[in-house]
C-alpha positions as CSV (number, residue, x, y, z in Angstrom):
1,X,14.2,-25.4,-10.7
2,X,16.6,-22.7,-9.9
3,X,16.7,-19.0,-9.7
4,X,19.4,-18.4,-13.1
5,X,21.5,-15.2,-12.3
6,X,22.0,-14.4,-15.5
7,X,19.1,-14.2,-17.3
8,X,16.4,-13.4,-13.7
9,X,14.5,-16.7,-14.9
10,X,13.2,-19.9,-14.1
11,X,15.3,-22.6,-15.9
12,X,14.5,-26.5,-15.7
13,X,17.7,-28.3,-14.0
14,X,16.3,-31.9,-13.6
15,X,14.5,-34.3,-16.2
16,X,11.3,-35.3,-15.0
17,X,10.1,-37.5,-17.6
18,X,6.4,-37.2,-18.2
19,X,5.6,-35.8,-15.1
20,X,3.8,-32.5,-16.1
21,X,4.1,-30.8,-12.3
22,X,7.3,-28.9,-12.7
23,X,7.4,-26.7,-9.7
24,X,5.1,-26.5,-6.5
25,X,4.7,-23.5,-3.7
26,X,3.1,-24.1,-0.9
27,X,0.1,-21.6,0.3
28,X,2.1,-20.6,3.2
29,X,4.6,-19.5,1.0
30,X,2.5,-16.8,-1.3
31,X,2.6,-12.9,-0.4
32,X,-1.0,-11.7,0.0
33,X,-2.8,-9.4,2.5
34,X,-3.4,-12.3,4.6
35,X,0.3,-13.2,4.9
36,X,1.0,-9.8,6.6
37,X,-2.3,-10.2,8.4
38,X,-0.6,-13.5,10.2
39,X,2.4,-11.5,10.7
40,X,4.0,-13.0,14.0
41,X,4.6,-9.7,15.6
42,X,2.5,-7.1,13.6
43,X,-0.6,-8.7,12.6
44,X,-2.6,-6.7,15.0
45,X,-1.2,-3.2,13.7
46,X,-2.0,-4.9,9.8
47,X,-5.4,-5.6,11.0
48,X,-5.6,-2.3,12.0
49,X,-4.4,-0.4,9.3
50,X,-7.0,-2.5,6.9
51,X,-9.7,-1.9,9.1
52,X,-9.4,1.8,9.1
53,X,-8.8,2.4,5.4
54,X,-5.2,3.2,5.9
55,X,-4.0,0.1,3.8
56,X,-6.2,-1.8,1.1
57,X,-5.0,-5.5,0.1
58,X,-2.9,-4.1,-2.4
59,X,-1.1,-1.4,-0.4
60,X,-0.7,-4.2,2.5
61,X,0.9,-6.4,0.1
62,X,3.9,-3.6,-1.1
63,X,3.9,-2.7,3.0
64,X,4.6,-5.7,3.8
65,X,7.7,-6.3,1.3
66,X,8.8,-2.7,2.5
67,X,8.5,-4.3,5.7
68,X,10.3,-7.3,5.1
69,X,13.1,-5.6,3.5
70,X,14.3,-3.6,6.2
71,X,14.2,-6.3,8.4
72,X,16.6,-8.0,7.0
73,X,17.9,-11.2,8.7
74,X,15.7,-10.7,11.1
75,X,12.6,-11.8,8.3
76,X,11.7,-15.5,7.0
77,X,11.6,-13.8,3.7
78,X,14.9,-12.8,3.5
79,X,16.1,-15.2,0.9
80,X,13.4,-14.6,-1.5
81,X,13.3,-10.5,-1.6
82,X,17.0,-10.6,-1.6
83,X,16.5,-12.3,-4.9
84,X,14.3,-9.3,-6.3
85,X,15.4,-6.7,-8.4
86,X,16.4,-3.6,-6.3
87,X,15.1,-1.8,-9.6
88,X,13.0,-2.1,-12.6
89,X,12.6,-1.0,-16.1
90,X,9.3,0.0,-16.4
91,X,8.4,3.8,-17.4
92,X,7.8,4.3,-13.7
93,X,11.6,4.6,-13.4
94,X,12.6,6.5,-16.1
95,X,14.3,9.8,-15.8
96,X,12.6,13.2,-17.1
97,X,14.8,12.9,-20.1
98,X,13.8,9.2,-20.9
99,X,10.4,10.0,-20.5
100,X,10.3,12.9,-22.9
101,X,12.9,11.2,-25.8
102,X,11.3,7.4,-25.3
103,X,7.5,8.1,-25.1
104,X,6.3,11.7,-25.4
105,X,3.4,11.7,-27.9
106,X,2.2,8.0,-26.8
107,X,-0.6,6.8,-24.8
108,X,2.6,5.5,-22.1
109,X,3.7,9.2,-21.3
110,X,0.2,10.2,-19.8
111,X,-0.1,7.0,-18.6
112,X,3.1,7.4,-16.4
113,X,2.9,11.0,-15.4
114,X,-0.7,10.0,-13.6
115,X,0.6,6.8,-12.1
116,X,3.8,9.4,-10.4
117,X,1.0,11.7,-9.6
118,X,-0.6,9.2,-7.8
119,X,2.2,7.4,-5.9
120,X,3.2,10.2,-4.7
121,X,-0.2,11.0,-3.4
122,X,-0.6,7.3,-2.1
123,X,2.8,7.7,-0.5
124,X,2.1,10.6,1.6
125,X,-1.8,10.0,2.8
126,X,-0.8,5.9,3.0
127,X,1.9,4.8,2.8
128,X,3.8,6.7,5.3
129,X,1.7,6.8,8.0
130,X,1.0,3.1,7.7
131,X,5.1,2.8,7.9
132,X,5.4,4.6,10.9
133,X,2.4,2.7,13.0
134,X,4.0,-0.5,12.1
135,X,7.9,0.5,12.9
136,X,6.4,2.0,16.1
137,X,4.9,-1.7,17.0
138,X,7.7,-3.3,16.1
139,X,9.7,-0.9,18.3
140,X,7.4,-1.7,21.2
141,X,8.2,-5.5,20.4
142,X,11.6,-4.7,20.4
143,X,12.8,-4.3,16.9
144,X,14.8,-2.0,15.6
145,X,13.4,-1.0,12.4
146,X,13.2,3.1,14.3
147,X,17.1,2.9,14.1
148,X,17.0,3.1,10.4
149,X,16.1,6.2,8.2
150,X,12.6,7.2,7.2
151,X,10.5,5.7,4.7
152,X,11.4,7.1,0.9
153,X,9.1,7.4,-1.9
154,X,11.7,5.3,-3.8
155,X,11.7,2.4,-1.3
156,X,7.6,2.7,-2.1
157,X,8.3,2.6,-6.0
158,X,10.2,-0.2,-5.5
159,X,7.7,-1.8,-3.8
160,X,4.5,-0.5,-6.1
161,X,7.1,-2.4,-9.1
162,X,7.2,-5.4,-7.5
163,X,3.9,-6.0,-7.0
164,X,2.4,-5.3,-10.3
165,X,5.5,-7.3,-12.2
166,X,4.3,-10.3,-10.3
167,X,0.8,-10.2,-9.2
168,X,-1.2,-13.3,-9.7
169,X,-4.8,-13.8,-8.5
170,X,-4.7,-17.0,-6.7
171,X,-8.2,-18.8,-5.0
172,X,-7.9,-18.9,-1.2
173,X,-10.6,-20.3,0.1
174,X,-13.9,-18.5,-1.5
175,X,-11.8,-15.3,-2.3
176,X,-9.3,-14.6,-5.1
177,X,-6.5,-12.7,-3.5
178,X,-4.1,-10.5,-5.7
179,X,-0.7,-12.7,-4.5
180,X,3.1,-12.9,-5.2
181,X,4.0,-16.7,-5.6
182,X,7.7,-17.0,-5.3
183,X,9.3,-18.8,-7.9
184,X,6.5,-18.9,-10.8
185,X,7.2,-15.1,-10.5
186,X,10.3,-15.5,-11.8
187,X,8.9,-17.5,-15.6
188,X,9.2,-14.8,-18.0
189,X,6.6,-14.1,-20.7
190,X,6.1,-16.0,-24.0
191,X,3.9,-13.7,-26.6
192,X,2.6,-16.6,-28.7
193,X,1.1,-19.3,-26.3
194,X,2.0,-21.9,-28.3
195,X,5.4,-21.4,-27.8
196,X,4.7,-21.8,-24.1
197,X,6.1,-24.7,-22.1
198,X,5.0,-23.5,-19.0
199,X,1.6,-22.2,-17.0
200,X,0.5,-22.5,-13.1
201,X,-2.3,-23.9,-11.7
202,X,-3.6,-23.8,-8.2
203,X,-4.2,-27.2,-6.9
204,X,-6.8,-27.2,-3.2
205,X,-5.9,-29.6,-1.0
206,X,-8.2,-29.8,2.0
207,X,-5.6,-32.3,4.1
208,X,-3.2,-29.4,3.9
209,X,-3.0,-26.3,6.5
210,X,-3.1,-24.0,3.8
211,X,-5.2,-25.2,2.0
212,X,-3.3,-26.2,-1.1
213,X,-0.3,-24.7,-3.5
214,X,0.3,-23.3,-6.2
215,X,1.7,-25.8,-9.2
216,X,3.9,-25.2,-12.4
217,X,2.9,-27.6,-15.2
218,X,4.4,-27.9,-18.4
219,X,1.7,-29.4,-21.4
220,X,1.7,-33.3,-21.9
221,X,2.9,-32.7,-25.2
222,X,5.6,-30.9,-24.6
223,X,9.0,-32.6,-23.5
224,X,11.2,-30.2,-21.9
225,X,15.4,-30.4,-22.5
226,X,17.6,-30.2,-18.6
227,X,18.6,-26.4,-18.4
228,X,16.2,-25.4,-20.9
229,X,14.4,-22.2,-19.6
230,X,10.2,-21.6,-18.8
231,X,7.9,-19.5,-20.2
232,X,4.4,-18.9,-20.2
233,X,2.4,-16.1,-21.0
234,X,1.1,-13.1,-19.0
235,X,-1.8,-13.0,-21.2
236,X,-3.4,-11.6,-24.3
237,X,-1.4,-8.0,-23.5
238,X,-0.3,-5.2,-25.9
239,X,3.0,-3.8,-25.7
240,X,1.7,-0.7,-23.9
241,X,0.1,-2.4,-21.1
242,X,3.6,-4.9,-21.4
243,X,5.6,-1.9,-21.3
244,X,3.6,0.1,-18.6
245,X,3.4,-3.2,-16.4
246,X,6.6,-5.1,-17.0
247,X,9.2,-3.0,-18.4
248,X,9.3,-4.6,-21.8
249,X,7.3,-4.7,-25.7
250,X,8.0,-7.5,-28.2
251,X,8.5,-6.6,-31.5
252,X,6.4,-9.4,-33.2
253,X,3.4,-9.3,-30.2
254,X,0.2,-10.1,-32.4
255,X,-1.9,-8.7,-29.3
256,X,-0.4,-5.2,-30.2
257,X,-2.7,-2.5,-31.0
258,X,-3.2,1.6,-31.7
259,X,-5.1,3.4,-28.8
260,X,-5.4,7.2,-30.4
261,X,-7.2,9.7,-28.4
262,X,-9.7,12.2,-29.3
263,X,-8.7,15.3,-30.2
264,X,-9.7,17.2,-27.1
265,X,-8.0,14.5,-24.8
266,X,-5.5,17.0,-23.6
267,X,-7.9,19.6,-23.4
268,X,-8.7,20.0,-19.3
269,X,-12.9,19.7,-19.1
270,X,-13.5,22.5,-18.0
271,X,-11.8,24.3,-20.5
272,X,-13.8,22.2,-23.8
273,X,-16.0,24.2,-25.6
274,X,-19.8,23.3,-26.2
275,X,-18.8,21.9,-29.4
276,X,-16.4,19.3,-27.7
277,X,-18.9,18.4,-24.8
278,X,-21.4,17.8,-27.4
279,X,-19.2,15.1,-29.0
280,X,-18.4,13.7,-25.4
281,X,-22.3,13.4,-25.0
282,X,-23.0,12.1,-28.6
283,X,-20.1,9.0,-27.6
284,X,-21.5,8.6,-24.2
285,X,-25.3,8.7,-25.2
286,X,-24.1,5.8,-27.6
287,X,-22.2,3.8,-25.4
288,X,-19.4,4.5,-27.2
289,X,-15.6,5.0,-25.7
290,X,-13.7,8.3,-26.6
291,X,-10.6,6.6,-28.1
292,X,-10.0,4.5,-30.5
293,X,-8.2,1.1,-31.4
294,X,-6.3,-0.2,-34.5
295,X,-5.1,-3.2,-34.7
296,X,-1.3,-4.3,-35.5
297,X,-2.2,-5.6,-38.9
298,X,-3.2,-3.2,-41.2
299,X,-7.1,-4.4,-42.6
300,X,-6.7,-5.1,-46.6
301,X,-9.1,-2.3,-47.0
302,X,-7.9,0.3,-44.8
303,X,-10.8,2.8,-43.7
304,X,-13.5,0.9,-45.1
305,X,-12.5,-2.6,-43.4
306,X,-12.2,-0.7,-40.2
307,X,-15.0,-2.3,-37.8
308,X,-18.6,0.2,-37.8
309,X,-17.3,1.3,-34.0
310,X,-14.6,2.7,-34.6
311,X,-15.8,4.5,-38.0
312,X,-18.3,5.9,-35.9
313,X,-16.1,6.8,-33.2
314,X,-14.1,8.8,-36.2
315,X,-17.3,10.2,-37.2
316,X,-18.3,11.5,-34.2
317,X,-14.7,12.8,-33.5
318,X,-14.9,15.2,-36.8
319,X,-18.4,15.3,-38.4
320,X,-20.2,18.3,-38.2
321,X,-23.1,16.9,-37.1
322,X,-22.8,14.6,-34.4
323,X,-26.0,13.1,-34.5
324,X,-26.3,12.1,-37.9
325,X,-25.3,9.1,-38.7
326,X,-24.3,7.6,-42.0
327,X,-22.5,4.7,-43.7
328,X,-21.2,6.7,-45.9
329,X,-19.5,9.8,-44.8
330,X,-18.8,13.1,-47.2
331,X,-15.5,13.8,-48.6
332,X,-15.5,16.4,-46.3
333,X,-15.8,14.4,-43.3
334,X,-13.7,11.5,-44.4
335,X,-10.3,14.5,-44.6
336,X,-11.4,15.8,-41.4
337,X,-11.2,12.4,-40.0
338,X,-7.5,12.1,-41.8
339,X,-6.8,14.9,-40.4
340,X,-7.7,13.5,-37.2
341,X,-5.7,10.6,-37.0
342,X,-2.4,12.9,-38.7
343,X,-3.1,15.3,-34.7
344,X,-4.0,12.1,-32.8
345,X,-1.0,9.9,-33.9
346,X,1.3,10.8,-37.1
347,X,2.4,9.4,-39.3
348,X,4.6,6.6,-37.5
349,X,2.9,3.6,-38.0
350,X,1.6,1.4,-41.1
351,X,-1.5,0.7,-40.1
352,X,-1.7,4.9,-39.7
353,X,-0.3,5.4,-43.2
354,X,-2.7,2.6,-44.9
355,X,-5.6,3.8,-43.4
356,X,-4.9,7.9,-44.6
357,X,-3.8,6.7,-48.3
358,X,-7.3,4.6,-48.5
359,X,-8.9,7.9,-46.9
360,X,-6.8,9.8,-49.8
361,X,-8.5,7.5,-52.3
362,X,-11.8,8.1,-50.9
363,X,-11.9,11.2,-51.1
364,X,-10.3,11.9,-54.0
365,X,-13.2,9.7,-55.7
366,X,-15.5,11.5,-53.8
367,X,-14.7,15.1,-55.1
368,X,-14.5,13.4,-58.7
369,X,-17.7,12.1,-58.2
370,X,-18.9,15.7,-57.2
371,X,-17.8,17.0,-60.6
């Protein structure tokens, strides 16, 4: 396999016949918060830095490649983060402007504005002191990682991007450890897993040092063309956590969905009235979420195929009184609940519209019925 510069992929470049194992990475070769743990000069000031709370395993792990990075020549994984992106296109990067045009009003926006909020945060209380204990021991081990400039918060985006594009969890010995596994990470996503020729397996091997690898296999059935490229898939994902996570959506993903928000979700808590906290307590008291989801496809019914959840989740959102509850909701309550959805989304998608003309119909029927 080889690392395709024009598309960032993993393409096939030598028949293998029937052989289903396609790619293999050793154990020793996977990033993980051991791997900076058995660092050859810094593994005490790691240790440290995870014993005292400093660093978790994820925050050693993007460390550890802003670590790496800076070394340079001087670090064994030279070859492979020179072969990362030095940026990404997830939301994380976008400017102020692309944020406001591309995904003001969605689920995303929020999304991303807390996730900066938090880096930032993480940066400052973590990040940065953790950076200046290790570049201090690896001063006193005579590096020269002090020569350079101080730790940015965009060298720690970078990092924070890095991880999350290509986190696997992979066994090592009786823990799962979040890892980066050079190579697969580089096998881009397939929506539909049947168009798949690609997935990863981890394969123990006790008569190994590391205790195994990490194996590409493509299906038994599935006969591969020299060149052609890999994919498998990243799971059953909608395009906001695709979007949010990798930097992409696909058009035709049948895992899509609509999360809306309750009407209050903007509303800080302290500031909801009693009437809103008594909704939040009806939902809660129910074991029922605050949002709700849609699927992609549209039900035949609209409103009425919806599942009882979310109909009650809509209910509670709008009704009067919250702790009534009812099959069959009033005209009144079904407009207040198209209402609802017009605040909590508008009128953008289909499934949206075909659920607010079967509403219409309700309600119209409902008010005839009155008469």
């Amino acid at each position: 396999a080889f690392y395709d510069d024009d598309h960032k992929a993993i393409n096939r470049s030598k028949r293998r016949g029937k052989e289903e194992e396609i790619l293999r990475v050793p154990g020793a070769a996977v990033v993980n918060v051991d791997t900076a743990a058995r660092h050859p000069t810094l593994f005490h000031t790691y240790d440290a830095l995870l014993r005292d709370g400093t660093l978790d395993e994820r925050l050693a792990v993007m460390v550890f490649l802003m670590i790496e990075r800076r070394r340079g020549e001087e670090s064994v994984w030279k070859n492979y983060i020179d072969s990362l992106p030095r940026s990404y296109d997830t939301p994380l990067y976008f400017s102020d402007e692309e944020l406001e045009r591309e995904l003001k009003g969605t689920n995303v926006y929020g999304a991303v504005k807390a996730q900066a909020q938090s880096l930032k945060k993480a940066f400052e209380l973590k990040v940065k002191p953790a950076m200046g204990a290790l570049i201090q021991a690896d001063n006193a081990a005579g590096g020269n990682l002090h020569a350079q400039a101080p730790p940015g918060f965009d060298e720690f985006k970078w990092a924070y991007a890095t991880f999350w594009s290509r986190v696997l969890a992979i066994p090592v010995g009786t823990r799962e450890l979040e890892s980066i596994v050079p190579g697969i990470d580089m096998v881009n996503h397939v929506v539909d897993p049947k168009y798949a020729n690609a997935r990863w397996e981890y394969v123990a091997d006790t008569s190994r040092i590391d205790g195994g690898y990490i194996a590409l296999i493509s299906p038994r059935n599935r006969k591969l063309d020299d060149g052609e490229e890999l994919f498998m898939s990243y799971g059953d994902k909608s395009n906001e956590e695709l979007l949010f996570t990798y930097g992409f959506a696909d058009e035709d993903n049948e895992n899509d969905m609509l999360v809306l928000q309750p009407p209050w979700a903007n509303e800080p808590v302290e500031d909801r009235s009693g009437d809103v906290n008594a909704r939040v307590a009806e939902l809660a008291a129910r074991g029922l979420p605050q949002h709700v989801i849609l699927p992609r496809v549209p039900p035949k019914r609209g409103y009425r195929d919806l599942d009882h959840t979310t109909q009650e989740i809509l209910r509670i959102w709008v009704s009067e009184d919250v702790t009534k509850s009812t099959s069959k909701p009033s005209a009144e309550t079904v407009s207040r609940i198209h209402a609802a959805l017009r605040a909590a989304l508008g009128a953008q998608s289909s499934a949206l519209r075909r659920i607010e003309r079967d509403i219409d119909e309700k309600t119209s029927t409902a008010r005839e019925h009155a008469c």
